[in-house]
KOLMITOR-395569 format. One record per atom (N, C-alpha, C, CB): residue in three letters; x negated, z negated, y. Coordinates in steps of 0.1 Angstrom, whole numbers, padded with zeros to 4 digits, always signed. Glycine has a CB too. Example, Ala and Ser with C-alpha at 12.3 -4.5 7.8 and 13.67 -1.06 7.14 Angstrom:
% residues 2
Ala-0132-0078-0057 Ala-0123-0078-0045 Ala-0132-0078-0033 Ala-0113-0090-0045 Ser-0128-0071-0022 Ser-0137-0071-0011 Ser-0129-0079+0000 Ser-0141-0057-0006 
END
This chain:
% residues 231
Unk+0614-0533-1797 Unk+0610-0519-1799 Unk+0612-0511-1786 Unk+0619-0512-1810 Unk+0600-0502-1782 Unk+0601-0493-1769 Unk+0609-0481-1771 Unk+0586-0487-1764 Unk+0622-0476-1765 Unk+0625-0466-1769 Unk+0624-0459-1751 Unk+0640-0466-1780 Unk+0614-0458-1744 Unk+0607-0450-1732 Unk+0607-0441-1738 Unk+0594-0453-1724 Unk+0600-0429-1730 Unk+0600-0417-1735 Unk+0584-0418-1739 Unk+0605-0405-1725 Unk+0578-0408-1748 Unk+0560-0413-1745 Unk+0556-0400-1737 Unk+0547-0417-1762 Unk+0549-0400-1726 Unk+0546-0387-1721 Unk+0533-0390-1712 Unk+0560-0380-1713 Unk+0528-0380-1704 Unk+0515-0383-1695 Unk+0520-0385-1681 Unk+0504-0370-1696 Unk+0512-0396-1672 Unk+0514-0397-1660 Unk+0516-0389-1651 Unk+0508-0403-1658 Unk+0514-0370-1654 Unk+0510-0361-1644 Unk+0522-0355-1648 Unk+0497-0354-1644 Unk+0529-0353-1660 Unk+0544-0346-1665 Unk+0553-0353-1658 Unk+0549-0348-1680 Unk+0555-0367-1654 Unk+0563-0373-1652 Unk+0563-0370-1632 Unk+0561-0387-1660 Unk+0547-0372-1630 Unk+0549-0372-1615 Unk+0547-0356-1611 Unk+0539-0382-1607 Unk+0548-0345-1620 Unk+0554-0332-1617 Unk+0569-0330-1621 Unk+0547-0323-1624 Unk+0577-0340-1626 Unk+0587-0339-1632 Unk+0600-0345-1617 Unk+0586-0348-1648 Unk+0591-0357-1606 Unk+0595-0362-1599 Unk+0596-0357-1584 Unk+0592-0371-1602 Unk+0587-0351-1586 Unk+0582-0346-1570 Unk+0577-0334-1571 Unk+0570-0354-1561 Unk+0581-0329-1559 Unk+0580-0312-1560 Unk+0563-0311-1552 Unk+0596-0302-1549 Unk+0554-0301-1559 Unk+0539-0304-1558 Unk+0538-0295-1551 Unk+0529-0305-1569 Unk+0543-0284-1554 Unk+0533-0264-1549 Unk+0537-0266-1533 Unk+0543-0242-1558 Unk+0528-0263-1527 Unk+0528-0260-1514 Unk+0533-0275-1506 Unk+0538-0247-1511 Unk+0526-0287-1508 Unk+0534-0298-1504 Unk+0514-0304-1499 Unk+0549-0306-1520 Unk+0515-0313-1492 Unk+0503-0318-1485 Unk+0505-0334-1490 Unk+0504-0314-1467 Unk+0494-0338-1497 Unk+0495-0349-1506 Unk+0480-0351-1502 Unk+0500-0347-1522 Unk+0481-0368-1504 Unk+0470-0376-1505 Unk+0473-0384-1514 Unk+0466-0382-1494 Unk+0462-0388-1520 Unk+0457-0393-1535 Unk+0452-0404-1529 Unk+0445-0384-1544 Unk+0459-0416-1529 Unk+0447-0428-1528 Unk+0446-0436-1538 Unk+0448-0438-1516 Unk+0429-0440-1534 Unk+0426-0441-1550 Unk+0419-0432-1558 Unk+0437-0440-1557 Unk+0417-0421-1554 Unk+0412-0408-1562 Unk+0403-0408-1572 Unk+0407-0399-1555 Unk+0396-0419-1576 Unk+0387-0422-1587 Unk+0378-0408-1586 Unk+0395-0425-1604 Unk+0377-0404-1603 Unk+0368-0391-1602 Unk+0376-0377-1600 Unk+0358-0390-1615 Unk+0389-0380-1596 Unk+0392-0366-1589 Unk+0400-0355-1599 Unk+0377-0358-1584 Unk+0401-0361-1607 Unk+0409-0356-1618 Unk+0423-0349-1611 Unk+0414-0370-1629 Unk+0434-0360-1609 Unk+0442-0361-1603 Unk+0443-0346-1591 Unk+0442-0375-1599 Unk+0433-0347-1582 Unk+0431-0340-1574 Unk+0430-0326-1576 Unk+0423-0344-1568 Unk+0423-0325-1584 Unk+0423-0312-1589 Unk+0435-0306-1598 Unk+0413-0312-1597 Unk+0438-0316-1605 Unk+0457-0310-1609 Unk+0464-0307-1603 Unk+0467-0316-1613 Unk+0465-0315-1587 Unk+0472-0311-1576 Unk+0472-0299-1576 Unk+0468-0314-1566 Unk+0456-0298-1571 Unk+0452-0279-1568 Unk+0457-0275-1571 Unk+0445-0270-1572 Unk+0453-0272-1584 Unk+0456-0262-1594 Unk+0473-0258-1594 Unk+0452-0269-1610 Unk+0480-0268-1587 Unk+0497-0265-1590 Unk+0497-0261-1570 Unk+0510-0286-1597 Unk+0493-0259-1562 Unk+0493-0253-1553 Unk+0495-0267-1543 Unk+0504-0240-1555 Unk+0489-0275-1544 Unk+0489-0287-1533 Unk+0479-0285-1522 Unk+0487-0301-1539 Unk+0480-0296-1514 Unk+0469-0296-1505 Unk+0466-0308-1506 Unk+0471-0291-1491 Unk+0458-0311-1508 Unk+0450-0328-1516 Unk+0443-0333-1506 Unk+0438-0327-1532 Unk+0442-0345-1504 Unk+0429-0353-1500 Unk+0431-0365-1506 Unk+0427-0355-1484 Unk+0419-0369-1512 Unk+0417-0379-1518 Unk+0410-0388-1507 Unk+0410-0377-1532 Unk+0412-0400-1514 Unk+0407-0413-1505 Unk+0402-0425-1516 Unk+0421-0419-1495 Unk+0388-0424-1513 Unk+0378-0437-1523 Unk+0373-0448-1511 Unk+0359-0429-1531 Unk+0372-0456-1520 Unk+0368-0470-1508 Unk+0351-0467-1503 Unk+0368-0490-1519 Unk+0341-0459-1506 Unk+0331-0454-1501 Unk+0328-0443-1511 Unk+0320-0464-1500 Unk+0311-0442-1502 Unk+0305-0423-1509 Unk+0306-0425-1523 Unk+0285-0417-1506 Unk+0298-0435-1524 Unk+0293-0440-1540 Unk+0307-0439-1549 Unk+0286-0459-1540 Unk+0323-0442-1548 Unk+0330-0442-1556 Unk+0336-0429-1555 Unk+0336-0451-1556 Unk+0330-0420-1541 Unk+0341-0405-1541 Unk+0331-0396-1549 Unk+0345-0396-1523 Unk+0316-0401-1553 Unk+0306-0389-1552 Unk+0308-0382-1567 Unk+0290-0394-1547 Unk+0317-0390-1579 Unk+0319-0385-1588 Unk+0331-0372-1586 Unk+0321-0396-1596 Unk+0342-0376-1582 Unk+0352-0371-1578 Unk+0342-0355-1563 Unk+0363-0387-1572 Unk+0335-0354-1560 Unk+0331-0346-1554 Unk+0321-0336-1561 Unk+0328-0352-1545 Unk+0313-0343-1568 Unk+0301-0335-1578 Unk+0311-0328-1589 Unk+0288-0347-1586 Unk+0327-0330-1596 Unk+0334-0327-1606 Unk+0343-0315-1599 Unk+0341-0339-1612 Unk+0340-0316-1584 Unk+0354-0310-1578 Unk+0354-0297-1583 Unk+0357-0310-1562 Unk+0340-0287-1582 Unk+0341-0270-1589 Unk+0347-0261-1574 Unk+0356-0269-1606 Unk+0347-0267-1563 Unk+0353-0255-1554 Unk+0369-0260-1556 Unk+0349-0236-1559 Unk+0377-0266-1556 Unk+0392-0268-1557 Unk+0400-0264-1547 Unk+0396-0281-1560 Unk+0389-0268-1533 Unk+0397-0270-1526 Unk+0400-0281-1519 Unk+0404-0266-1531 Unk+0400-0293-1528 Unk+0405-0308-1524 Unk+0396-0310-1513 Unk+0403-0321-1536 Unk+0403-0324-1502 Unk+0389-0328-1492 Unk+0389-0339-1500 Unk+0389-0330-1472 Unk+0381-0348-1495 Unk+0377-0362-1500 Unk+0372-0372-1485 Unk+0363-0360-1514 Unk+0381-0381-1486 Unk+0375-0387-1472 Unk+0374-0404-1479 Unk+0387-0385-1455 Unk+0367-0413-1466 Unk+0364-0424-1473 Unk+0375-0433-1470 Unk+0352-0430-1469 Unk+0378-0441-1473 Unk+0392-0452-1467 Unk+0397-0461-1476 Unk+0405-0445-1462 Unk+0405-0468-1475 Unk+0409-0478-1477 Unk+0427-0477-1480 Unk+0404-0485-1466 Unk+0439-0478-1485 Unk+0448-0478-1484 Unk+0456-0487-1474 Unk+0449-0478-1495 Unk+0447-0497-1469 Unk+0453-0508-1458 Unk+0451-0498-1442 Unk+0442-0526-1459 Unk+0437-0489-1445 Unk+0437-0485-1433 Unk+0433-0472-1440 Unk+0427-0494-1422 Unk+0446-0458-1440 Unk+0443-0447-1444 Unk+0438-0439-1432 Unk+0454-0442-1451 Unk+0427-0433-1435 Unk+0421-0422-1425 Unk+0426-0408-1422 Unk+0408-0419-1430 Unk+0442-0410-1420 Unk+0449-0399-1415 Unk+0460-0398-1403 Unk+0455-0394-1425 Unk+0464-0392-1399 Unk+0474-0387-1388 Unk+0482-0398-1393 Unk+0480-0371-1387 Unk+0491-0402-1384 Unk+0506-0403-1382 Unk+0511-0392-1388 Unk+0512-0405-1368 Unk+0523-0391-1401 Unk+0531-0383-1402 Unk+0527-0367-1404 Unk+0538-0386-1392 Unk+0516-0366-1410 Unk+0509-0357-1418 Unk+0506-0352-1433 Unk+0500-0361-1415 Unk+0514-0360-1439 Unk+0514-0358-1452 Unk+0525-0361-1454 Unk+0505-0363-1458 Unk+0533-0349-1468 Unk+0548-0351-1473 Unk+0545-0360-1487 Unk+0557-0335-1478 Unk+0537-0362-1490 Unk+0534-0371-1506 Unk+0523-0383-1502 Unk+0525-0360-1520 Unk+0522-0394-1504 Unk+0513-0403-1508 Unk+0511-0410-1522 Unk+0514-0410-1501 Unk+0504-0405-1532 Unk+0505-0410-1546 Unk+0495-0421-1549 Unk+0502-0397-1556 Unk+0502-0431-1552 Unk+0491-0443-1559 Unk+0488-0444-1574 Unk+0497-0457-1555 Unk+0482-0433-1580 Unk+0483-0432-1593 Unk+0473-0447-1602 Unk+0477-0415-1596 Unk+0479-0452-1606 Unk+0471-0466-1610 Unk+0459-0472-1601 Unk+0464-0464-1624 Unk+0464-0470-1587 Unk+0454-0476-1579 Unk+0463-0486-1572 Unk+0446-0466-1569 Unk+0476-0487-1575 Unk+0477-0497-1560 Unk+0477-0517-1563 Unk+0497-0492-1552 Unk+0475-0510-1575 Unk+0474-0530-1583 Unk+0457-0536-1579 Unk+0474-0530-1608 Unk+0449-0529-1570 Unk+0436-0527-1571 Unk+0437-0532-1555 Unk+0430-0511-1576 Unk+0445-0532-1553 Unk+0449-0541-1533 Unk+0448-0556-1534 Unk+0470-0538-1525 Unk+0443-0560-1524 Unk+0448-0574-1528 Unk+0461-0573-1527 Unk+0443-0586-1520 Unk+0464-0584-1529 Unk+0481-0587-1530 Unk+0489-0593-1518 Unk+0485-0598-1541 Unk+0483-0597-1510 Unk+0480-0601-1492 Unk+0484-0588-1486 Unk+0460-0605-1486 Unk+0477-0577-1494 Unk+0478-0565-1484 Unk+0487-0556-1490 Unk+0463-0556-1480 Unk+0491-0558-1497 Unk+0503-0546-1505 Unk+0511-0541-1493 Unk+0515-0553-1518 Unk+0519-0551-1484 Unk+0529-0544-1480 Unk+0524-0532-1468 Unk+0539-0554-1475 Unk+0512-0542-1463 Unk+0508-0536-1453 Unk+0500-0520-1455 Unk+0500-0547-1449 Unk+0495-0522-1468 Unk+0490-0509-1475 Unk+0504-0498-1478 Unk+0481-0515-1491 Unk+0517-0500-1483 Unk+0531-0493-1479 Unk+0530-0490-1467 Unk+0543-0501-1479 Unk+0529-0498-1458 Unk+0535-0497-1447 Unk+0526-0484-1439 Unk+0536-0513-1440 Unk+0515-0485-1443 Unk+0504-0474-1440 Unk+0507-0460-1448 Unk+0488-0481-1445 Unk+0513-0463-1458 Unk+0518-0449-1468 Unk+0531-0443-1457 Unk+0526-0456-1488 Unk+0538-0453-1451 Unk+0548-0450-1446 Unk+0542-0439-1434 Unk+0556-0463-1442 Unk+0536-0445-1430 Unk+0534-0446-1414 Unk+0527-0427-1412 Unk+0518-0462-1410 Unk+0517-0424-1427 Unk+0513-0408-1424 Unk+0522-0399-1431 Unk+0499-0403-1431 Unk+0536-0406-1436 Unk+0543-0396-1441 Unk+0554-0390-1431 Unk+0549-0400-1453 Unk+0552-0374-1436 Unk+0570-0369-1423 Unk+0577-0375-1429 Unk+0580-0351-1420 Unk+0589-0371-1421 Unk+0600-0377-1418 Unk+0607-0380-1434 Unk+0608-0367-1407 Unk+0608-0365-1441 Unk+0609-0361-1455 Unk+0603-0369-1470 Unk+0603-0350-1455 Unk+0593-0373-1464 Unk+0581-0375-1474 Unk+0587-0385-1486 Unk+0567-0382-1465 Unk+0572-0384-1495 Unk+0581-0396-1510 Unk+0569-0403-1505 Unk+0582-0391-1533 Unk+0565-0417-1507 Unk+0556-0422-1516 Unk+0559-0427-1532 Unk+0552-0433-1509 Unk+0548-0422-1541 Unk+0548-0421-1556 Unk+0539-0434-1560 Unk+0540-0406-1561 Unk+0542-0445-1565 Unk+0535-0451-1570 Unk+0537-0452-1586 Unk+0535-0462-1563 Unk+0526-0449-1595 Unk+0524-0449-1607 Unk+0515-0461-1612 Unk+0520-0438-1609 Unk+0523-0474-1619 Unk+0514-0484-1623 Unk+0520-0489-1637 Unk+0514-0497-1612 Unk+0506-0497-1642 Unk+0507-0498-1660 Unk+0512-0512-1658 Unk+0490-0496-1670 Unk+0526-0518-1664 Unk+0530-0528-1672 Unk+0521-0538-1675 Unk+0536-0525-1681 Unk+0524-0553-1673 Unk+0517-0564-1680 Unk+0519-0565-1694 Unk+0521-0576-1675 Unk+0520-0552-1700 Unk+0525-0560-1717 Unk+0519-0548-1724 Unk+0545-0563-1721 Unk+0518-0551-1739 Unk+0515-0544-1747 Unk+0499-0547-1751 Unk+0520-0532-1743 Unk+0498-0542-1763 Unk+0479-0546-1771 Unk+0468-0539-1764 Unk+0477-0539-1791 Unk+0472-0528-1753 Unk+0461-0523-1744 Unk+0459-0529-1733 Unk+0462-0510-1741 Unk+0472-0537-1727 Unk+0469-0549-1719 Unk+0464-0560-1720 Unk+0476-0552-1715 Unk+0467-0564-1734 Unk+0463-0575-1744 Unk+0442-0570-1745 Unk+0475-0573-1765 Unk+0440-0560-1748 Unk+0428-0556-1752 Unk+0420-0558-1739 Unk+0428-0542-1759 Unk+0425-0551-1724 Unk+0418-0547-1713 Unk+0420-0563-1705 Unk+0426-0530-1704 Unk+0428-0575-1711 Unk+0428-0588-1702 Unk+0417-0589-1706 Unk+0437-0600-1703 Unk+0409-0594-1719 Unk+0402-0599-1722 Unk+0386-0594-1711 Unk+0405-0598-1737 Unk+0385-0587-1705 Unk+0377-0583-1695 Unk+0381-0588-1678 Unk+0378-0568-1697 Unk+0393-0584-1679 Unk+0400-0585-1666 Unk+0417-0586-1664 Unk+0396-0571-1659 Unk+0418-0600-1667 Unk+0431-0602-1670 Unk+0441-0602-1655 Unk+0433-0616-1680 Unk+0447-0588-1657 Unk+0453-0585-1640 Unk+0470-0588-1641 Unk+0450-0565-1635 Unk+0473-0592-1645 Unk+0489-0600-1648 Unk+0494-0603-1636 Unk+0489-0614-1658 Unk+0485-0610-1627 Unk+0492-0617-1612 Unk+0488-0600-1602 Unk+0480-0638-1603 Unk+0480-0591-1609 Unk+0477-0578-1599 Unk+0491-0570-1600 Unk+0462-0567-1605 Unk+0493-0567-1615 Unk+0502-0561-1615 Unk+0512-0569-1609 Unk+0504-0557-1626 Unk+0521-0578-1614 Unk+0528-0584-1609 Unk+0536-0585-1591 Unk+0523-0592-1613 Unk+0521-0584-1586 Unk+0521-0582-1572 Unk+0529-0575-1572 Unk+0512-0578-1566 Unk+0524-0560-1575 Unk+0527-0547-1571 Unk+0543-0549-1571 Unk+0520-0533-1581 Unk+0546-0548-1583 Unk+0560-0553-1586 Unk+0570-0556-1579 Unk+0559-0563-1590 Unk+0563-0567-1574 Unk+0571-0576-1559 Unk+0574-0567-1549 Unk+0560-0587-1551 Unk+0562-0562-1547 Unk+0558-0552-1535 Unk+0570-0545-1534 Unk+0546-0541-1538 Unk+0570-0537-1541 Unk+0579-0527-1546 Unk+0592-0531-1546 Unk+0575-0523-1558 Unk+0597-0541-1548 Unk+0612-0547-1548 Unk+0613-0553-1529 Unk+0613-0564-1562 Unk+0604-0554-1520 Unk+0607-0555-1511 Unk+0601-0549-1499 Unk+0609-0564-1512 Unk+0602-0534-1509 Unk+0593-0519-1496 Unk+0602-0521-1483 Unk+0596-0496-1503 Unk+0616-0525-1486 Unk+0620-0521-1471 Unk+0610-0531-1459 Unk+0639-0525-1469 Unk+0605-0538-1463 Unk+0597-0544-1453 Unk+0583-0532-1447 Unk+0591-0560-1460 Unk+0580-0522-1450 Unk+0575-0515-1451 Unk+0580-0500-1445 Unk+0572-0518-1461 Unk+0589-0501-1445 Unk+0597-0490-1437 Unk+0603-0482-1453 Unk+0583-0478-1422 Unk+0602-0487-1462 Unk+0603-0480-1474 Unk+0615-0480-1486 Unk+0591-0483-1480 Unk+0621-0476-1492 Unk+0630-0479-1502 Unk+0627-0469-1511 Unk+0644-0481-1497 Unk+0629-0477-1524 Unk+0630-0473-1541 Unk+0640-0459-1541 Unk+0638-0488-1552 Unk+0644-0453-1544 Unk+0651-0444-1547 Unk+0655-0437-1564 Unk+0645-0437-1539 Unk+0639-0441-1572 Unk+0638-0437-1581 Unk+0632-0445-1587 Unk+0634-0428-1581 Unk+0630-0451-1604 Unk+0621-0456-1610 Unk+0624-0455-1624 Unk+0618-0468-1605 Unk+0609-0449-1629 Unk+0613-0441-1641 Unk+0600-0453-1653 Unk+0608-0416-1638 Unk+0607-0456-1661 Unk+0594-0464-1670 Unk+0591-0453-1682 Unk+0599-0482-1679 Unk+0585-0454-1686 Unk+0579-0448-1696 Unk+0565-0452-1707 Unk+0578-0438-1690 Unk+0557-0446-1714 Unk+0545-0448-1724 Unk+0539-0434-1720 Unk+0549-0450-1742 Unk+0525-0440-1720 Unk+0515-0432-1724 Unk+0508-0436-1737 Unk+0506-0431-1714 Unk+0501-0427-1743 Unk+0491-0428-1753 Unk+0477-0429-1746 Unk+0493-0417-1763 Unk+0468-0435-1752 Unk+0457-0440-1751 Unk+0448-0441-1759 Unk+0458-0448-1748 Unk+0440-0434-1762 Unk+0427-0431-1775 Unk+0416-0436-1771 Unk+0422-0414-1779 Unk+0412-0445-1775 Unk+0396-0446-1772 Unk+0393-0447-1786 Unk+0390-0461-1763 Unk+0378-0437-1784 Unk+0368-0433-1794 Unk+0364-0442-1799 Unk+0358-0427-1791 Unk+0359-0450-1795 Unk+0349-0461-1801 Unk+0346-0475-1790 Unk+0332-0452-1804 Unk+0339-0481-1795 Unk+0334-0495-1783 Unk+0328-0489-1773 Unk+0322-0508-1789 Unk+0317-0482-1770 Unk+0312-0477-1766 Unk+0325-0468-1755 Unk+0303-0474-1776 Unk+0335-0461-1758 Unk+0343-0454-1744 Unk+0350-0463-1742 Unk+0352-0442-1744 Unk+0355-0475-1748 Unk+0362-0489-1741 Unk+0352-0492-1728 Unk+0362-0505-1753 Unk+0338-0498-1733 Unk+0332-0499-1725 Unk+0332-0493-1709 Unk+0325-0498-1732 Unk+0331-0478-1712 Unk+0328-0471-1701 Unk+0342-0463-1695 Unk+0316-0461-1704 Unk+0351-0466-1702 Unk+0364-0468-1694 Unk+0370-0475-1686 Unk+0370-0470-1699 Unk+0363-0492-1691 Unk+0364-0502-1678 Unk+0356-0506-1671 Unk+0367-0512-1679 Unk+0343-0503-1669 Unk+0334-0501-1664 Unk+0330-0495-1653 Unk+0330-0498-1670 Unk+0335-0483-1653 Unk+0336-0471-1643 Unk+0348-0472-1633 Unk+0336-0458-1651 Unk+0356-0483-1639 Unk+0364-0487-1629 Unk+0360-0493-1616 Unk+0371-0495-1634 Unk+0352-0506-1623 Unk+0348-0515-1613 Unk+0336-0521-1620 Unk+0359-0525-1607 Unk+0322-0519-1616 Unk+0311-0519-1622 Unk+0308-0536-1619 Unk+0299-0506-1616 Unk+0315-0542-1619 Unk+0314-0554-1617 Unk+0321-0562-1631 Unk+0319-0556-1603 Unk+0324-0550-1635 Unk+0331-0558-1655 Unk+0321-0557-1663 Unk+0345-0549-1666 Unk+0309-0547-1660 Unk+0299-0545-1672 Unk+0292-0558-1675 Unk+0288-0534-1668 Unk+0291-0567-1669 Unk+0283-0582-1671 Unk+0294-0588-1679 Unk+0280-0592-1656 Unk+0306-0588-1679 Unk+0317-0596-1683 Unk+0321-0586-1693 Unk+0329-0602-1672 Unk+0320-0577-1698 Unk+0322-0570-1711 Unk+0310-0571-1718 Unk+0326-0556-1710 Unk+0302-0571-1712 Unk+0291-0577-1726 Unk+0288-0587-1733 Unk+0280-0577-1725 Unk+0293-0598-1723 Unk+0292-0610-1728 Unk+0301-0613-1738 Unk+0294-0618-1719 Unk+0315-0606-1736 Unk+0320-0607-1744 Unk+0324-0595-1755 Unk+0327-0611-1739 Unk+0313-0588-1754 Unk+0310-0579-1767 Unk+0316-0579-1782 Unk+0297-0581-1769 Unk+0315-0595-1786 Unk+0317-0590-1799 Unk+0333-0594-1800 Unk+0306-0598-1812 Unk+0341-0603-1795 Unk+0353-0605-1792 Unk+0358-0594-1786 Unk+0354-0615-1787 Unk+0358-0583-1778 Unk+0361-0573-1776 Unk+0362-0562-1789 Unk+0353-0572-1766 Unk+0346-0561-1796 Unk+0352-0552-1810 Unk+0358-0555-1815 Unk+0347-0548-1820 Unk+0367-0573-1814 Unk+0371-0573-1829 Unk+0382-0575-1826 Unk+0365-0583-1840 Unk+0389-0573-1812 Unk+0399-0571-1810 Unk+0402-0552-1811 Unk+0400-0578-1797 Unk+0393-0550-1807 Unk+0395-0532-1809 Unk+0397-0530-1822 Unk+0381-0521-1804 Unk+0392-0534-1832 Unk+0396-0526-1846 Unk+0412-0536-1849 Unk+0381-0527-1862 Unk+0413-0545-1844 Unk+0428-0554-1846 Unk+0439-0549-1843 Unk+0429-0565-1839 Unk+0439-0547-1826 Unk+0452-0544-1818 Unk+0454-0529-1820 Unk+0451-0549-1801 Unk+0463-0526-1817 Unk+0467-0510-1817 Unk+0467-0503-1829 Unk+0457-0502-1809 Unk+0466-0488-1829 Unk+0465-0486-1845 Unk+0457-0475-1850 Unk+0480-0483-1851 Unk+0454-0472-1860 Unk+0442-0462-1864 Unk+0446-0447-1855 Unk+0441-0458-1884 Unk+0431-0442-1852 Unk+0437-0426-1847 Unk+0430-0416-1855 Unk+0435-0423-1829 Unk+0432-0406-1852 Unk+0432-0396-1860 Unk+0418-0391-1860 Unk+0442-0387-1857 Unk+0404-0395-1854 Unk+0390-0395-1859 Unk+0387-0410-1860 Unk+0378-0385-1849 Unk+0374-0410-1870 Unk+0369-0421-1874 Unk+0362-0428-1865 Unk+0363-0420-1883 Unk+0369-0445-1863 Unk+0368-0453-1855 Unk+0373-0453-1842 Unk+0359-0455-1855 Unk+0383-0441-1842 Unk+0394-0442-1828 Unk+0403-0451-1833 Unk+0403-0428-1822 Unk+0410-0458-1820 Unk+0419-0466-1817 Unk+0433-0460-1810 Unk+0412-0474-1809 Unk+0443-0461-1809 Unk+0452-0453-1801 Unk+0465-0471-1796 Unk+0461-0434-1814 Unk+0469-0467-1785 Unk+0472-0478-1777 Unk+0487-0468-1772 Unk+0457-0484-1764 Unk+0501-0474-1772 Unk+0514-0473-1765 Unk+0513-0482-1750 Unk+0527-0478-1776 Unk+0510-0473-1740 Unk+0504-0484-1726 Unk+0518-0476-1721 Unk+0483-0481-1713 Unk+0526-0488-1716 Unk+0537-0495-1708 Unk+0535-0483-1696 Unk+0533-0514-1703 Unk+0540-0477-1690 Unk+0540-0474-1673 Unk+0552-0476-1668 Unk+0536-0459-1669 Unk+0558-0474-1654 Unk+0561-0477-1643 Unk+0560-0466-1631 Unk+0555-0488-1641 Unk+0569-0457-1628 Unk+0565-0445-1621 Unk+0576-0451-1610 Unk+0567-0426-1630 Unk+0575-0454-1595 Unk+0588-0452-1582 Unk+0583-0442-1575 Unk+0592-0466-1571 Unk+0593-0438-1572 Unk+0596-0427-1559 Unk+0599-0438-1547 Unk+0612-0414-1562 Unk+0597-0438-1537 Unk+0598-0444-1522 Unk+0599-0435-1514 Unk+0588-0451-1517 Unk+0611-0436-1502 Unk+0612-0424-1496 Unk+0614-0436-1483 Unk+0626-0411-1502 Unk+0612-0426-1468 Unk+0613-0440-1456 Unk+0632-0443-1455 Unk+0606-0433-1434 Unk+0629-0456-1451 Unk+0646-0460-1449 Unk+0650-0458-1433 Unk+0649-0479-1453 
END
């Protein structure tokens, strides 16, 4: 039995790091969500996508925020030395190879002052939404990595300071937002989720448990929040 707390990934990493007036980069920035929360709490954001094509959602959503958006890589971030007090890896850093983790730290290290945190936020190998999302893309040795990573940041110029576990909740509507939940990750699952289409529904109405409109699903997903500060 989980007795974590259940809460959202953005409560917890406003709960850990101080945001207003603080100069943060998002790597990883997907569609920009994130970035714009920043804003909104008085940050100075730049997000970072591996090209146009994966920032251009996250740019067409932005509304004037404020955020910049540049292209890069977490092995090779497109910023100053020692320019930014935050680097947040919100469920992106399991998405590195595992070759490059430290070296991707070690680059988190390298643009933060002297002060700075790095925030990495990553989802647990366990539970029926990990169970549900292997059957597409079973990332067990990704996560795992990270893991590692993380237990030996000082190679990275980095040390743990903090690490908070916790649950999120997780609703998906129907097959159909499963679909385009993992999909829009990495458009390279849509061939391998169709194929496995019908073993996929019939794990969706199995695992997890009824939600509160018809034919939602609701899922307790594992997380993993560290603070990293330089050693």
């Amino acid at each position: 039995m989980s007795f974590r707390e259940e809460t959202s990934d953005l409560a917890v990493l406003e709960r850990l790091v101080e945001l207003p007036g603080r100069d943060i980069v998002d790597v990883g920035c997907g569609g920009g969500a994130l970035a714009r929360e920043l804003r909104s709490r008085g940050a100075g954001v730049v997000g970072v996508e591996i090209s146009e094509e994966q920032l251009a959602p996250a740019i067409a959503h932005d509304g004037g925020s404020g955020a910049k958006y540049l292209v890069g890589r977490a092995q090779v971030l497109p910023l100053e030395d020692a320019s930014v007090d935050v680097v947040v890896f919100m469920r992106s850093l399991h998405h590195v190879p595992a070759a490059d983790l430290t070296r991707s730290l070690r680059e988190a290290r390298r643009v933060l002052r002297p002060d700075g945190i790095v925030y990495v936020a990553e989802p647990l190998a366990e539970g029926d939404f990990f169970a549900l999302t292997s059957l597409v893309e079973d990332e067990l040795e990704a996560r795992s990595a990270v893991q590692a990573a993380l237990s030996e940041s000082s190679r990275a110029g980095l040390q743990r300071s903090l690490t908070v576990d916790y649950d999120v909740r997780v609703r998906i509507a129907d097959h159909d937002a499963l679909r385009h939940r993992m999909v829009s990750v990495d458009s390279e699952r849509a061939a391998i989720f169709d194929a496995r289409e019908r073993e996929l529904a019939e794990a969706l109405a199995e695992l997890g448990e009824a939600g509160e409109q018809p034919g939602e699903r609701q899922f307790v997903a594992p997380m993993r929040a560290d603070v990293l500060r330089p050693s």
